[in-house]
N, CA, C and O of each residue as an XYZ file, in Angstrom:
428
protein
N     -49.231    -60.579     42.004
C     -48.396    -61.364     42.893
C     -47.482    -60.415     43.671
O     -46.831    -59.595     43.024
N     -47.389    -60.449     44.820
C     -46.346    -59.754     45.635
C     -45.011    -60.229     45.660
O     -44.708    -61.422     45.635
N     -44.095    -59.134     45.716
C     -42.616    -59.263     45.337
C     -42.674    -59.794     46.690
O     -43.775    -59.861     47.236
N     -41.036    -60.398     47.643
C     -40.910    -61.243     48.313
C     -40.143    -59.218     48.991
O     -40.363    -58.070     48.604
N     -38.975    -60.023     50.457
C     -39.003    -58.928     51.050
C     -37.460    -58.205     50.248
O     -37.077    -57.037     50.326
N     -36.871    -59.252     49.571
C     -35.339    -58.994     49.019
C     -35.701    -58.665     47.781
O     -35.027    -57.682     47.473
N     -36.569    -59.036     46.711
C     -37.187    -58.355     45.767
C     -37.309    -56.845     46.178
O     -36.467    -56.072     45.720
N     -38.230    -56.395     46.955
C     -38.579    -55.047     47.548
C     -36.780    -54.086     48.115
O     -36.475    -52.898     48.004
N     -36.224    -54.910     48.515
C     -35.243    -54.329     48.750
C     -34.584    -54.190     47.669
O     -34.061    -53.080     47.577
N     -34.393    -54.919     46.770
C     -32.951    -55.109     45.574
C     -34.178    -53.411     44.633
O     -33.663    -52.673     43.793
N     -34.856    -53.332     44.845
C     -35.712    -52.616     44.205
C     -35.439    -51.092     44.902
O     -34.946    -50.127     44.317
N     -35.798    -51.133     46.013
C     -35.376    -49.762     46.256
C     -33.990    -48.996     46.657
O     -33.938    -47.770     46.757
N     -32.748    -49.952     46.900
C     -31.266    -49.420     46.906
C     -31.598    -49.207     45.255
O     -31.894    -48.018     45.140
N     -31.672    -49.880     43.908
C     -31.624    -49.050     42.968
C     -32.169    -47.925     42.948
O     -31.601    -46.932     42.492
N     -33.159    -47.918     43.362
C     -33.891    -46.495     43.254
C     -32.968    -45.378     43.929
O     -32.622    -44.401     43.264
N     -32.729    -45.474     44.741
C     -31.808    -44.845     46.193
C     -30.760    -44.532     46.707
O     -30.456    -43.953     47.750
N     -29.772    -45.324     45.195
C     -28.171    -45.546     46.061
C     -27.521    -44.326     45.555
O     -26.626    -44.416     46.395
N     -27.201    -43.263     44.907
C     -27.339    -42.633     44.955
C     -27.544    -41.119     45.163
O     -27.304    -40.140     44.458
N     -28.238    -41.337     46.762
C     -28.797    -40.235     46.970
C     -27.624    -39.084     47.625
O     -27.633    -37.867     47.443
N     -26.736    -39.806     48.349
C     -25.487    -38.869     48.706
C     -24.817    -38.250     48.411
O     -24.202    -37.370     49.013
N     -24.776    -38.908     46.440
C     -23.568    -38.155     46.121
C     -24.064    -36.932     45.267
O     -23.331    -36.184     44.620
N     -24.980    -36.881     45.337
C     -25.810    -35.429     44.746
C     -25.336    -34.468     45.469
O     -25.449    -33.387     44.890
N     -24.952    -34.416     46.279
C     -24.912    -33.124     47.422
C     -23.490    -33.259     47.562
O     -23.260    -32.694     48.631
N     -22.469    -33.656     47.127
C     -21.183    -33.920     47.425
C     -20.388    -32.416     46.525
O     -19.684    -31.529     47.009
N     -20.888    -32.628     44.991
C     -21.132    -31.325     43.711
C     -20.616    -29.877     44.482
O     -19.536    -29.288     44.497
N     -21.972    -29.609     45.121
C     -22.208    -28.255     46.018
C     -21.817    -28.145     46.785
O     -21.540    -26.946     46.783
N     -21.354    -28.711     48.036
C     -20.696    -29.017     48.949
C     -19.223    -28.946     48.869
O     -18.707    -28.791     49.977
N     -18.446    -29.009     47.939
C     -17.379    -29.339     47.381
C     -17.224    -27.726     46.893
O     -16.348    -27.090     47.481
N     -17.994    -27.037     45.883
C     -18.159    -25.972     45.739
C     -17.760    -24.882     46.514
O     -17.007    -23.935     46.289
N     -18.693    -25.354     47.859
C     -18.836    -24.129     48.772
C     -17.472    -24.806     49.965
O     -17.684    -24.177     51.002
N     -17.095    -25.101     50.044
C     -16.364    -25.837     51.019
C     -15.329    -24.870     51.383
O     -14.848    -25.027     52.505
N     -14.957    -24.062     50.792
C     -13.832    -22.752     50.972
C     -14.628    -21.714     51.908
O     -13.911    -21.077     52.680
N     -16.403    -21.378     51.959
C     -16.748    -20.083     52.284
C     -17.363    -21.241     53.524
O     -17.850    -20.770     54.551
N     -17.309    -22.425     53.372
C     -18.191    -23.550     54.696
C     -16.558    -23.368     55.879
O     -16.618    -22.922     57.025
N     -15.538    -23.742     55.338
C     -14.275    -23.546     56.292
C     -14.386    -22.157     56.750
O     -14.610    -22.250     57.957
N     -14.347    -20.873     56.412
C     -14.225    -20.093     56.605
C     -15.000    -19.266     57.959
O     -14.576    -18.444     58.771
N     -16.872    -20.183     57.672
C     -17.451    -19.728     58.481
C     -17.202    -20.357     60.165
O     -17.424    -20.066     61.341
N     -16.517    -21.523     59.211
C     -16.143    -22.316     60.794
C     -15.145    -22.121     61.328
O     -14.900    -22.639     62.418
N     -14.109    -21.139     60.562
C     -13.125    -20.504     61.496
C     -13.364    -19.527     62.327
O     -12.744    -19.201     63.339
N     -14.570    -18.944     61.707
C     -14.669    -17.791     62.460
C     -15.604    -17.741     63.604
O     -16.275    -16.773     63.961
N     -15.548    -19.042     64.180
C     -16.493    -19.259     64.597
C     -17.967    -20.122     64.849
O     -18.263    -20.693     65.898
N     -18.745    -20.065     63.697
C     -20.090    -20.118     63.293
C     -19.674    -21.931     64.038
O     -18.641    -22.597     64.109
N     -21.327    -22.176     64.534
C     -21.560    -23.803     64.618
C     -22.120    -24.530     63.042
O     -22.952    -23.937     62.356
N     -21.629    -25.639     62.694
C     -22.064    -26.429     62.016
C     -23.457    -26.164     61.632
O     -23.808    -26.142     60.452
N     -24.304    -25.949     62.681
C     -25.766    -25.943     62.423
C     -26.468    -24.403     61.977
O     -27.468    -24.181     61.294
N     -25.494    -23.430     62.673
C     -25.778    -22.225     62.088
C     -25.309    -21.854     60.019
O     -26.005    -21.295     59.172
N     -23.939    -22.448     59.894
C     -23.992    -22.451     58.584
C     -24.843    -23.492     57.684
O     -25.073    -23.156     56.523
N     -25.213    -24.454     58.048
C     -26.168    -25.231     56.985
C     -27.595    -24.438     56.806
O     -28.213    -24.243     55.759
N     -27.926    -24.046     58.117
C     -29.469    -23.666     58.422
C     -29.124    -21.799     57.099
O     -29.989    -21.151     56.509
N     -27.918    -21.608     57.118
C     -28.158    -20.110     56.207
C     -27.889    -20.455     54.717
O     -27.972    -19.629     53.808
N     -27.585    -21.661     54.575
C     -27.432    -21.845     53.167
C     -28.576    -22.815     52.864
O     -28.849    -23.000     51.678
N     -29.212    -23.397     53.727
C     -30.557    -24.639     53.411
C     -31.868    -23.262     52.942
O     -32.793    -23.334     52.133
N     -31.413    -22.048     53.883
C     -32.443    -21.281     53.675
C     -31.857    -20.274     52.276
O     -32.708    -19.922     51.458
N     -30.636    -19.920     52.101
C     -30.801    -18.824     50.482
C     -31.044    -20.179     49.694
O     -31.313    -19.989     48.507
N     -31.009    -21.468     50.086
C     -31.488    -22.659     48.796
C     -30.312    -22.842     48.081
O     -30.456    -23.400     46.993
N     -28.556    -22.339     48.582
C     -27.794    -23.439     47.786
C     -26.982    -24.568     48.185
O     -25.864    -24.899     47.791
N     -27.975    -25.256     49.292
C     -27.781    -26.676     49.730
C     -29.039    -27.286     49.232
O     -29.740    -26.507     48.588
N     -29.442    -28.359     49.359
C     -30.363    -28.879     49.695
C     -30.608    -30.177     50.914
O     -31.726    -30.349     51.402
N     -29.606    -30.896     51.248
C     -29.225    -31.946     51.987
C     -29.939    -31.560     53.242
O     -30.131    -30.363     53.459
N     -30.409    -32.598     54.210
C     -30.835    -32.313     55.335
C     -29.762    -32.066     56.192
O     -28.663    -32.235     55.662
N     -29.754    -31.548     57.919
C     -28.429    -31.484     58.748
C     -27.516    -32.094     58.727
O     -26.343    -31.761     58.557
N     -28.270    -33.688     59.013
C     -27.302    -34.460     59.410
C     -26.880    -35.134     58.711
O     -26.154    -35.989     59.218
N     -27.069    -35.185     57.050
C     -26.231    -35.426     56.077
C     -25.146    -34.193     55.671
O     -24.150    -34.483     55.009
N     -25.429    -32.599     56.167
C     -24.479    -31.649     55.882
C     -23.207    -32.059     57.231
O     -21.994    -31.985     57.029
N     -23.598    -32.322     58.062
C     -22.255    -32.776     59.102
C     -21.935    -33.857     58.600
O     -20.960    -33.531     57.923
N     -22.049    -34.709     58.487
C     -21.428    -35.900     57.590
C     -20.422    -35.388     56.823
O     -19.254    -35.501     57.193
N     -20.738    -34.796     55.724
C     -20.120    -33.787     54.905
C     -19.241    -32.999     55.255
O     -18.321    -32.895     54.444
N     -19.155    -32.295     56.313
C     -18.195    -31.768     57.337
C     -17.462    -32.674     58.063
O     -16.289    -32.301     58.105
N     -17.582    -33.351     58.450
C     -16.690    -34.743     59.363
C     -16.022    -34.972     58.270
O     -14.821    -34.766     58.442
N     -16.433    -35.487     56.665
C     -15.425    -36.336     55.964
C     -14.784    -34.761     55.547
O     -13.598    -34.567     55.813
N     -15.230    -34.140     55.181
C     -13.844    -33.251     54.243
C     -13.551    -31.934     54.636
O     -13.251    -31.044     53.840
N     -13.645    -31.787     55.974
C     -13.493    -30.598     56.263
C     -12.441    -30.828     57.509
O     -11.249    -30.550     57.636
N     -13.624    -31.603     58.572
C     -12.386    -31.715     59.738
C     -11.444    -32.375     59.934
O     -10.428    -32.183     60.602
N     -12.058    -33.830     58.853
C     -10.793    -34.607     58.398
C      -9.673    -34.320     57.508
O      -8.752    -35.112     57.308
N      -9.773    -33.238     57.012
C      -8.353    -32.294     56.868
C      -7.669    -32.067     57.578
O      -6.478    -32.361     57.683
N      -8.685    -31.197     58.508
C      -7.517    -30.545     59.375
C      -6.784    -31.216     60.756
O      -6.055    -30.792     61.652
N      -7.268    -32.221     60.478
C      -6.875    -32.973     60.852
C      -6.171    -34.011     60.529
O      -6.295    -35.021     61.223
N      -5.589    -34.012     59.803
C      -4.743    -34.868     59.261
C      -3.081    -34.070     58.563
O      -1.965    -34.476     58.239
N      -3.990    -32.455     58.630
C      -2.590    -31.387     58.809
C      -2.129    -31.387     59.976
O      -0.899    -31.347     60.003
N      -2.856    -31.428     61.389
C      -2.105    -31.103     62.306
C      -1.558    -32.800     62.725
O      -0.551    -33.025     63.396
N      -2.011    -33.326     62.444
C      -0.847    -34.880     62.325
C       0.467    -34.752     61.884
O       1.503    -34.914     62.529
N       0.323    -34.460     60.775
C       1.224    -34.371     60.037
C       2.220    -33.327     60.232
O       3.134    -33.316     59.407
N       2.238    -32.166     61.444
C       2.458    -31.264     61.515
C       3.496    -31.733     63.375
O       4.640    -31.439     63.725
N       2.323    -32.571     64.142
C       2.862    -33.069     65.125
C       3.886    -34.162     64.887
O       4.735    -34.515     65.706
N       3.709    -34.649     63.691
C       5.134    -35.501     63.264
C       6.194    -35.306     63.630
O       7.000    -35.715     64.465
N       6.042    -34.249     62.495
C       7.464    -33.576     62.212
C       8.171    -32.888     63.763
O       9.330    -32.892     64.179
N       7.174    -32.454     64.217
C       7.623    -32.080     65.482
C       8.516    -33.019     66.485
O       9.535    -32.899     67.164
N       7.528    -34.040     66.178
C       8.156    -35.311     67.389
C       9.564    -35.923     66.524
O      10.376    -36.604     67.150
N       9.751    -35.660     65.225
C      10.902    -36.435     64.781
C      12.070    -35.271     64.947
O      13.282    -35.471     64.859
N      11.392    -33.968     65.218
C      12.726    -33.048     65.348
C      13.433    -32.763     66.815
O      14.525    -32.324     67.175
N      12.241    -33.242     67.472
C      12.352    -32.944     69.242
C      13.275    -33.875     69.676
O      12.920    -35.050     69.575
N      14.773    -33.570     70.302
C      15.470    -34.661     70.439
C      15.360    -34.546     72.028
O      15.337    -35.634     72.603
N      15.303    -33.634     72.672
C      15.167    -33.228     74.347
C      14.072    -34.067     74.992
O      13.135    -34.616     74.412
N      14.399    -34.070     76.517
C      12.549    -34.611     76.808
C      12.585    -36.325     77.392
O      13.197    -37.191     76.767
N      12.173    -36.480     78.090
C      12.143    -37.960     78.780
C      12.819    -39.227     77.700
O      11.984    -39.634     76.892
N      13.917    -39.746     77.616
C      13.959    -41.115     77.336
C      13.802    -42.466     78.442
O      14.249    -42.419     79.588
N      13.085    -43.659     77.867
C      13.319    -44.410     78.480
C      14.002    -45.763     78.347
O      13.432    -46.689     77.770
N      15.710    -45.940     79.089
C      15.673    -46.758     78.901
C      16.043    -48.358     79.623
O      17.042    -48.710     80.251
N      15.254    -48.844     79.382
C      14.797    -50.481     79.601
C      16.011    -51.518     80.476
O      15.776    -52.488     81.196
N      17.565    -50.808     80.046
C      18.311    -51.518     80.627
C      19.018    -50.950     82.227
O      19.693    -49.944     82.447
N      18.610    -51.895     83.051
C      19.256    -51.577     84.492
C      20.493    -51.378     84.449
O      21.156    -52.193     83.807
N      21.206    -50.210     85.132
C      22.747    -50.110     85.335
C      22.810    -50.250     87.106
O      22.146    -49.842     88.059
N      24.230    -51.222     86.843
C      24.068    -51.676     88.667
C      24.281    -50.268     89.588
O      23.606    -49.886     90.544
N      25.311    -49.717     89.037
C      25.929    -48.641     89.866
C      24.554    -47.535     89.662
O      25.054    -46.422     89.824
N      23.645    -47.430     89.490
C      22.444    -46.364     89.885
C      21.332    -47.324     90.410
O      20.166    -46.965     90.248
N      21.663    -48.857     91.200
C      20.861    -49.148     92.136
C      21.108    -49.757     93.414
O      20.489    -50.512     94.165
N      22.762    -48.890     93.404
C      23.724    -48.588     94.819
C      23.125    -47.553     95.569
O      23.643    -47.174     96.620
């Protein structure tokens, strides 16, 4: 008898679900010498392609940028937020605007 099409599905997310966080381990690992190469430069695609090849990744590309978007640039990005904060709460100089008309400056 053939399974129906949600049978087939409920069947293979078990099989499958999973599969991401295998690569999270190593990734996590290397994530100090992965920043590093990207300071200095290197594209995203040049450091996965040298570690897919010595074999201590395994993930395809575009699950290794994934990987880079969540914990790499979303750091540093969330330092220099946090960094422009502080800035804007210390900056007291600089355009105010305010809202109420004074008669004598529309003499």
């Amino acid at each position: 008898m053939t399974k129906t099409l949600s049978e087939r599905i409920a069947l293979f997310t078990d099989k499958y679900k999973n599969t991401g966080k295998k690569f999270l381990p190593v990734f996590i690992a290397l994530k100090p010498d992965i920043e590093q190469a990207l300071q200095d430069g290197w594209t995203v695609y040049q450091v996965w392609d040298t570690l897919y090849d010595e074999g201590k990744i395994k993930c395809s590309y575009q699950w290794f940028r994934t990987l880079v978007n969540r914990h790499i640039t979303n750091d540093s990005k969330q330092k220099q937020h946090k960094s422009s904060a502080k800035t804007a709460t210390t900056d007291q100089e600089g355009f105010r605007f305010n809202s109420a008309t004074e008669k004598e400056e529309l003499i």
